[in-house]
C-alpha positions as CSV (number, residue, x, y, z in Angstrom):
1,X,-11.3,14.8,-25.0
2,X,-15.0,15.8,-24.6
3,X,-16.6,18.0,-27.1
4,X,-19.5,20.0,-27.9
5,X,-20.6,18.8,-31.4
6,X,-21.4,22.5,-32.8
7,X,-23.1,22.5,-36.3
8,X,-22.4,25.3,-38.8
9,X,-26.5,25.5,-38.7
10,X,-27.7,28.4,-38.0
11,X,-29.4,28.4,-34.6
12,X,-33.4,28.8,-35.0
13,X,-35.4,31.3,-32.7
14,X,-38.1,29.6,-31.6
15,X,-39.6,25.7,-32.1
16,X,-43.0,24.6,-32.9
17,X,-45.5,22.5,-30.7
18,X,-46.0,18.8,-31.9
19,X,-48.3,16.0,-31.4
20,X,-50.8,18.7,-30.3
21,X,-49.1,19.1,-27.0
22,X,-49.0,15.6,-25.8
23,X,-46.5,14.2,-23.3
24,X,-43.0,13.9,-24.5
25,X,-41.9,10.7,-22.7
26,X,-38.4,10.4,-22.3
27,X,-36.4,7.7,-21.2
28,X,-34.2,7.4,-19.3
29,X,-31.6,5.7,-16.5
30,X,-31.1,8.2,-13.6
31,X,-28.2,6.6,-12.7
32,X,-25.3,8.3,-14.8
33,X,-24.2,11.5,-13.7
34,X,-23.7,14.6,-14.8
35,X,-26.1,13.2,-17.5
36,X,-29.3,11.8,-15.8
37,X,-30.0,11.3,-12.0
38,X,-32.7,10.2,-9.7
39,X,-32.9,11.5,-6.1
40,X,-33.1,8.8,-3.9
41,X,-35.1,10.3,-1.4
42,X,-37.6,12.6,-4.0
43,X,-37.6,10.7,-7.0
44,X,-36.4,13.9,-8.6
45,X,-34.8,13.8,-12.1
46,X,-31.8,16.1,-12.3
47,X,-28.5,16.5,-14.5
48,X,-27.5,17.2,-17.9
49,X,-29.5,15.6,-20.1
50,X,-32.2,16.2,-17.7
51,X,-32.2,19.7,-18.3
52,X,-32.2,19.7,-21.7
53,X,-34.9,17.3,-21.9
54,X,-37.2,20.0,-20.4
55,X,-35.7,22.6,-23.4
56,X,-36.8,19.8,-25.6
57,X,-40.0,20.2,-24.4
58,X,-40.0,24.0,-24.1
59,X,-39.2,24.2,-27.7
60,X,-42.1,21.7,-28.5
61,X,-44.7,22.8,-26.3
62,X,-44.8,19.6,-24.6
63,X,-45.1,18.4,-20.7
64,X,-42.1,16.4,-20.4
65,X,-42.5,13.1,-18.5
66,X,-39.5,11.2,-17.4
67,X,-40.1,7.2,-17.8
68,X,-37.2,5.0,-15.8
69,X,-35.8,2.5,-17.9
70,X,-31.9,0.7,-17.8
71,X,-28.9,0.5,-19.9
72,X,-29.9,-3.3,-20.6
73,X,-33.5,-2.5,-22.1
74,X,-33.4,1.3,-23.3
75,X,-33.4,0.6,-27.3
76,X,-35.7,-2.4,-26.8
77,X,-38.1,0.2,-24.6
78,X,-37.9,2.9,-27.0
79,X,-38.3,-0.1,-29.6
80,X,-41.7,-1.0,-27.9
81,X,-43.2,2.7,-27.6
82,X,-42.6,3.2,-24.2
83,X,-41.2,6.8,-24.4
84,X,-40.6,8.8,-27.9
85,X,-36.6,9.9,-26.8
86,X,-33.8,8.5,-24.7
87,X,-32.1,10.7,-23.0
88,X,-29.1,10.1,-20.6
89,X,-25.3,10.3,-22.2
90,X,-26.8,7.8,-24.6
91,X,-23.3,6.3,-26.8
92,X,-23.7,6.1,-30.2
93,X,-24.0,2.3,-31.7
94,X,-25.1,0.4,-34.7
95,X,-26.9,-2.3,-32.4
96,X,-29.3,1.3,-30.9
97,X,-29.4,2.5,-34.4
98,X,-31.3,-0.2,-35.6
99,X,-34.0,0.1,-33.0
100,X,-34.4,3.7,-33.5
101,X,-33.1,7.1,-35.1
102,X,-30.3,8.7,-33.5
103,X,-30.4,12.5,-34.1
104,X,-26.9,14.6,-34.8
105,X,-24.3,13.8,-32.5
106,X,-23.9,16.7,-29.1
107,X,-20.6,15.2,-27.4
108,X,-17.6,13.1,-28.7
109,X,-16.1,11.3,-25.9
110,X,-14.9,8.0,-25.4
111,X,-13.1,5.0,-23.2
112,X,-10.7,5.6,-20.4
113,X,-10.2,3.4,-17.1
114,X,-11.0,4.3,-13.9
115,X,-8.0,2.6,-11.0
116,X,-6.9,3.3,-7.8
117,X,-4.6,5.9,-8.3
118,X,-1.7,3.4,-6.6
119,X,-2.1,1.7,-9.7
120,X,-2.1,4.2,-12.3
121,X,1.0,3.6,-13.3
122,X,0.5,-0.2,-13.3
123,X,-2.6,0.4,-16.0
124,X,-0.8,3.0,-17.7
125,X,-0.8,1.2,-21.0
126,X,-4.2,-0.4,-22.6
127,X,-2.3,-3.8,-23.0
128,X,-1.7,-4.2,-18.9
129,X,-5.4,-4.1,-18.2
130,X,-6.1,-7.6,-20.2
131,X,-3.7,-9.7,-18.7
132,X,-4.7,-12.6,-15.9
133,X,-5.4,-11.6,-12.4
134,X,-6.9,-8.4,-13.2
135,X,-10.3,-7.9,-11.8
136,X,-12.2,-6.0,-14.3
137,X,-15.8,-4.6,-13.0
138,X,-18.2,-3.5,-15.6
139,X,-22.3,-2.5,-15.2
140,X,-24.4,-4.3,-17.5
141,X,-26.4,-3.8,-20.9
142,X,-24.6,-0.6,-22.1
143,X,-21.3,0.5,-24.3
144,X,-19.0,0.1,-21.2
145,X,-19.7,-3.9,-20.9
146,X,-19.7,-4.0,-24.5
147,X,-16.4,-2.7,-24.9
148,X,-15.1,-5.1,-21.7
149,X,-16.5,-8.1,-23.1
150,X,-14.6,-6.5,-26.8
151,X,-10.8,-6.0,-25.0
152,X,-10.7,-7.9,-22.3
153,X,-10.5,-12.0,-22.2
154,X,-7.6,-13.0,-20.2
155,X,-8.4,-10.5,-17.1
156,X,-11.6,-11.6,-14.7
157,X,-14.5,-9.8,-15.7
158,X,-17.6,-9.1,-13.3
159,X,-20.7,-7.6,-14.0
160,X,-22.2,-5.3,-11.1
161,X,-25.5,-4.5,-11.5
162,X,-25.7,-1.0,-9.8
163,X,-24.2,1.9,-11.4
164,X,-24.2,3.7,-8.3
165,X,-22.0,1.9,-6.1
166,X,-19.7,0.3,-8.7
167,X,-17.0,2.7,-8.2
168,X,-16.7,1.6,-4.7
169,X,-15.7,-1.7,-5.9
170,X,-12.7,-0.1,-6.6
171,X,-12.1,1.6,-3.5
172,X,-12.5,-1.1,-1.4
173,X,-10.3,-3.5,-3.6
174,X,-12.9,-5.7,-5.0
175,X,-12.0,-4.7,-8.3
176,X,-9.0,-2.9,-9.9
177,X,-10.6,-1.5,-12.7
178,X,-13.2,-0.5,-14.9
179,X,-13.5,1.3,-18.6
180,X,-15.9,4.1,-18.7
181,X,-16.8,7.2,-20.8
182,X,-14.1,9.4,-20.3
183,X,-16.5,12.5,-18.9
184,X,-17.7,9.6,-16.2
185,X,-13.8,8.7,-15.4
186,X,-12.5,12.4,-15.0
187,X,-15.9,13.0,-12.7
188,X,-15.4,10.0,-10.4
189,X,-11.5,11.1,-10.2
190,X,-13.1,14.0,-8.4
191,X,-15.9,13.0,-6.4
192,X,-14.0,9.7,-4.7
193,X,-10.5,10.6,-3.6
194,X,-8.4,7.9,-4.0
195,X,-9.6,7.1,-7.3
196,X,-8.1,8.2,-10.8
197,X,-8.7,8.2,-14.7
198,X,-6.0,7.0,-16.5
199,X,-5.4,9.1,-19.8
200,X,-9.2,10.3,-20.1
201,X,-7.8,12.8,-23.4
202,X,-6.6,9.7,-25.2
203,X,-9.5,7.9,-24.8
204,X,-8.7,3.7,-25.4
205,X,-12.0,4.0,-28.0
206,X,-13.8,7.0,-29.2
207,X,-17.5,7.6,-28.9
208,X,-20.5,10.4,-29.2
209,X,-23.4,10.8,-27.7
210,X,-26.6,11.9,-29.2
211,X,-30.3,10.5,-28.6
212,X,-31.7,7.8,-29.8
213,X,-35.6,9.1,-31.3
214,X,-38.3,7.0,-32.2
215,X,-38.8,6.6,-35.9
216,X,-41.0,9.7,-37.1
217,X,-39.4,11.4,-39.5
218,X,-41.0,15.1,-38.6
219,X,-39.8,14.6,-34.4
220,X,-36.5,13.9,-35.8
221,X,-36.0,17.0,-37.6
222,X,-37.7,19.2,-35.0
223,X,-35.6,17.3,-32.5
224,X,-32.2,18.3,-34.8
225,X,-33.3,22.2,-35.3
226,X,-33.8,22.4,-31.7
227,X,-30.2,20.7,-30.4
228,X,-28.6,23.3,-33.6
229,X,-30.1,25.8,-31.4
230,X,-28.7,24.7,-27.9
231,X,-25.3,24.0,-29.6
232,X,-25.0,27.3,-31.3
233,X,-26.3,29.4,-28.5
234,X,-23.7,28.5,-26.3
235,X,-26.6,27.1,-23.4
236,X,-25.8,23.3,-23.9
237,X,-22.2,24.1,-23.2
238,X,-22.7,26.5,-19.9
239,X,-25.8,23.9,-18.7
240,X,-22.4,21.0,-19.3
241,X,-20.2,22.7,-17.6
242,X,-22.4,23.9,-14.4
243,X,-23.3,19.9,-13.9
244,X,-19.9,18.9,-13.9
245,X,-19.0,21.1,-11.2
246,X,-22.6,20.2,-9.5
247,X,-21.8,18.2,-6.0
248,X,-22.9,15.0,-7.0
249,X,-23.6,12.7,-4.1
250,X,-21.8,9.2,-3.5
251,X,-23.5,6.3,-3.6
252,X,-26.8,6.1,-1.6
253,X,-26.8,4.5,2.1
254,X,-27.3,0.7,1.8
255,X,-30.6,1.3,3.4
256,X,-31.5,3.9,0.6
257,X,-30.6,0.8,-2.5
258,X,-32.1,-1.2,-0.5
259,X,-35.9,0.3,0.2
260,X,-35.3,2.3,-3.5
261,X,-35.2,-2.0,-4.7
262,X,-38.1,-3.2,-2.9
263,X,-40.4,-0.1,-4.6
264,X,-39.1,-0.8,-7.9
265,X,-39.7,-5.1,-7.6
266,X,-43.1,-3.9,-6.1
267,X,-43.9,-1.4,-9.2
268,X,-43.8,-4.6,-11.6
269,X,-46.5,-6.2,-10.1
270,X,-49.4,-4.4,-11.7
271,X,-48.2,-5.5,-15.0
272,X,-47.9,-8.9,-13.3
273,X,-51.2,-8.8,-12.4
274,X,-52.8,-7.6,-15.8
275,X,-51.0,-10.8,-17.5
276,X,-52.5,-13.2,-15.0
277,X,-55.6,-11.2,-15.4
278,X,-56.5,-11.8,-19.0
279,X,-55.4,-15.3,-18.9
280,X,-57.4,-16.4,-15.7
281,X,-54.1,-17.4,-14.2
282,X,-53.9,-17.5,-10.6
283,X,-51.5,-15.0,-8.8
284,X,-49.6,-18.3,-6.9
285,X,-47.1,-19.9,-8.4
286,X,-45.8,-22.5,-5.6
287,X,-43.1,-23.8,-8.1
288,X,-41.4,-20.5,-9.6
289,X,-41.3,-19.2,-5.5
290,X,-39.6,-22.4,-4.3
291,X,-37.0,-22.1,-6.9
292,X,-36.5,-18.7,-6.2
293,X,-35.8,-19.1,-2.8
294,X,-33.8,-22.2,-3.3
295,X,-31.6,-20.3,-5.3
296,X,-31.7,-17.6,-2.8
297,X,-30.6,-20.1,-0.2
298,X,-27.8,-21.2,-2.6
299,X,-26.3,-17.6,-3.6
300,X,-26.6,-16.4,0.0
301,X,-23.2,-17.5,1.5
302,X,-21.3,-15.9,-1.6
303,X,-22.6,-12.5,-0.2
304,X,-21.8,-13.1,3.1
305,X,-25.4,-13.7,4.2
306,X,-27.1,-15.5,6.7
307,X,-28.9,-18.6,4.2
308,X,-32.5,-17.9,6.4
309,X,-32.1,-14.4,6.8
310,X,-32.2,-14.3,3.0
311,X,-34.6,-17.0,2.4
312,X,-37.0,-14.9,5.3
313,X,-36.5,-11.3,3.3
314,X,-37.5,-12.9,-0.4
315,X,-40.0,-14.9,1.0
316,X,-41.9,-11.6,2.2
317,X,-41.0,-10.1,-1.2
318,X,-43.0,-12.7,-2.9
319,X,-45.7,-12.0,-0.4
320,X,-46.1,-8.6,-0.4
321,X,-46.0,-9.4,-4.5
322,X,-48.9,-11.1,-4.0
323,X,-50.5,-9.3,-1.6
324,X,-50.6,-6.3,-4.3
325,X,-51.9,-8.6,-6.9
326,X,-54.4,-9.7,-4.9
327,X,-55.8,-6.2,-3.7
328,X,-55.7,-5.2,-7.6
329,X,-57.7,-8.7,-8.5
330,X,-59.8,-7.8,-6.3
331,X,-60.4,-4.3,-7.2
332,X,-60.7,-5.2,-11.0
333,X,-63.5,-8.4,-10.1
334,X,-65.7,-5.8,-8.2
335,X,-65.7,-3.3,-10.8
336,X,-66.4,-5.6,-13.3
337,X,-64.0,-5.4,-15.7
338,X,-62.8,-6.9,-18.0
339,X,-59.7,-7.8,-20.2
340,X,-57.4,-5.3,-20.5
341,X,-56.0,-4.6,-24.1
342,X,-52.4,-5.2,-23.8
343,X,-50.1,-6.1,-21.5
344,X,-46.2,-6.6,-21.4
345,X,-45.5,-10.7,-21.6
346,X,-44.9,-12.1,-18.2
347,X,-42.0,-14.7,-19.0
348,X,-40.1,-12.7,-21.9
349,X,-40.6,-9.2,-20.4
350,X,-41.5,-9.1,-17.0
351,X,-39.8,-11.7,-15.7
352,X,-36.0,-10.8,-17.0
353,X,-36.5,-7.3,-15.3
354,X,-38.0,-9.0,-11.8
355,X,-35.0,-11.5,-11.6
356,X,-32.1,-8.6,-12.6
357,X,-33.5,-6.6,-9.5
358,X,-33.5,-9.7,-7.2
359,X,-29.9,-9.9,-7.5
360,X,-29.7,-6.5,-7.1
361,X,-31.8,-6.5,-3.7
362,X,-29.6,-9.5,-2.7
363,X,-26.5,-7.7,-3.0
364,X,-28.0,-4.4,-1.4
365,X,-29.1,-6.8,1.1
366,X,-25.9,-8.0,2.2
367,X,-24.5,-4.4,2.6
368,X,-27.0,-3.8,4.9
369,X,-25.7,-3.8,8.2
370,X,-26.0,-2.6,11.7
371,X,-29.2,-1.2,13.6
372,X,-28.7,2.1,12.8
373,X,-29.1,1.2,8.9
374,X,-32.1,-0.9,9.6
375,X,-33.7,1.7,11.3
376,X,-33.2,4.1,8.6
377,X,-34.9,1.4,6.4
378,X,-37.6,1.2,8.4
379,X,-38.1,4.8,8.2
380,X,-37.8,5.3,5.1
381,X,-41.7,6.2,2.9
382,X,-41.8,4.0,0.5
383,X,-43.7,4.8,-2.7
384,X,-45.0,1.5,-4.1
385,X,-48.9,1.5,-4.1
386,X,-50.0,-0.8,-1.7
387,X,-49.3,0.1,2.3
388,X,-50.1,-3.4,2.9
389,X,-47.3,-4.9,0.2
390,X,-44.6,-2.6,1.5
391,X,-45.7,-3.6,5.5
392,X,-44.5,-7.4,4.6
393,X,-41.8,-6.6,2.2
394,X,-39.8,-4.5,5.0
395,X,-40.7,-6.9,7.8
396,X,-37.7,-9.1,8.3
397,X,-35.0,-6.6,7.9
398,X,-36.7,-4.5,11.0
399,X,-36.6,-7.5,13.0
């Protein structure tokens, strides 16, 4: 059963500013709600967590900025000073303890499966879902997979890389189930008919949720006397409640994922560009393109895709990748400048995050069908930086 984790505190009136009214940068996913969620179309940050973020900052009289990160990389991004909180129905673990602070728990939850409801009875018990020919569907990086990869080792176990459309999986009989949090499973029971938690008040493993802080001892105590205050006001429970009756959309248009993918590939470049930058490296790399299109080539079929139609679409990926390098090069030679003072490392960090979102773009890819779709694509404003980037990346889906 989801709680409210209510202290016996006494609620403070008021916070105090900190860090002299900097940013407060706070991670998070956008793809988990009622927690966090990203507009597709606006970019706009809305749900739970999101709210309470901005009564964070209220309370510490600090603009709140929202930085995107995924379940995969959100302790090692807080770990690496990327943003100071993390923010999102965040599961409390040892692994995310030791990479920062959590402060006092706000929700106790836990595991429940999501099915058809044809097969609720079938998964009634926790013993039927691990048994073989079961097609267990899990998103990556987070408590859910590590709980999957924990319980389950006779049933088949896939990892589907976009939160969003998982769910669908089920509905159209790709998968017949997944473990979830429990607030996530009664939520999806709602917003896709057909679909149905199985026991969400006797949860298969209990959890809570809190936020994971960076380590500063003073932001963890102003962090704890502000949450005492939501909790014992009664706020945190009335903002809950209002975003699980919120209308949450379903899962974005194919055409949506699939622009949404090219701008986030495309907003990696810079950092791309700052690596080769400092080390005089030159923005081609014939050998890592032909093996990424080789093993485009290779993985198209499984999708159902045209082998050239996919090799055409990453090919003009990597060009419009380069064609953003380029332009900032470029930029950077005229001005004169020089080396910048750090940078993320191109093999170990960038390159992890640019090959997770080619699959991703393959698969999006693949659901893309019909003119109609395309044409939405195609209308679609894309918010990467360069016009000219974007121009070649969209080219062979609008042919």
């Amino acid at each position: 059963m989801l709680l409210l984790m209510i202290g016996a505190e006494p609620a403070q009136s008021a916070g105090r500013a900190d860090d002299g009214g900097a940013l407060l940068r706070v991670g998070t996913t956008g793809d988990y709600p009622p927690f966090t969620y990203r507009e597709p179309a606006t970019g706009r940050w809305v749900g739970y967590d999101i709210d309470l973020a901005h009564s964070l900052g209220k309370w510490l009289g600090r603009p709140v900025e929202f930085v995107p990160t995924t379940w995969k990389d959100l302790a090692a991004d807080l770990e690496a000073g990327h943003f100071d909180i993390a923010m999102g129905g965040v599961s409390v673990t040892p692994e995310r303890a030791r990479r920062g602070v959590f402060s006092r728990p706000y929700l106790a939850d836990g595991k429940a499966p999501v099915v058809r409801c044809a097969d609720a009875f079938r998964f009634a018990a926790p013993s039927s879902i691990d048994r073989a020919g079961v097609r267990a569907v899990v998103n990556p990086g987070g408590t859910n997979e590590r709980f999957a990869r924990a319980h389950f080792s006779k049933a088949e176990l896939r990892v589907h890389d976009d939160n969003l459309t998982i769910f669908d999986e089920l509905l159209e009989g790709r998968a017949d189930v997944m473990v979830t949090d429990a607030i996530e499973a009664r939520m999806q029971q709602h917003l896709r008919p057909g679909l149905c938690a199985v026991n969400p008040k006797r949860p298969l493993e209990r959890s809570q949720k809190a936020y994971l802080l960076r380590r500063d001892p003073a932001f963890s105590m102003e962090v704890d006397r502000w949450l005492r205050a939501e909790l014992a006001s009664g706020r945190a429970g009335r903002t809950l409640d209002a975003w699980l009756r919120y209308p949450w959309p379903l899962a974005p248009s194919a055409a949506v994922r699939l622009a949404k993918l090219v701008d986030e590939r495309l907003a990696l470049m810079p950092d791309v560009a700052r690596y080769k930058w400092n080390r005089g490296l030159p923005i081609e790399d014939v050998s890592r393109e032909q093996a990424l299109l080789q093993a485009t080539a290779a993985q198209a079929s499984r999708h159902g895709l045209d082998p050239g139609r996919a090799v055409a679409f990453f090919a003009a990926q990597i060009e419009a990748s380069k064609a953003l390098q380029r332009e900032l090069h470029f930029g950077w030679k005229a001005n004169g400048l020089g080396s910048f003072a750090s940078t993320p490392d191109l093999p170990n960090d960038i390159r992890p995050k640019i090959d997770a979102l080619d699959r991703r773009l393959l698969s999006a890819l693949a659901a893309l069908d019909g003119r109609r779709e395309r044409r939405e694509f195609g209308a679609l404003r894309s918010t990467a930086l360069s016009a000219i980037a974007v121009e070649l990346a969209l080219s062979p889906v609008l042919r």
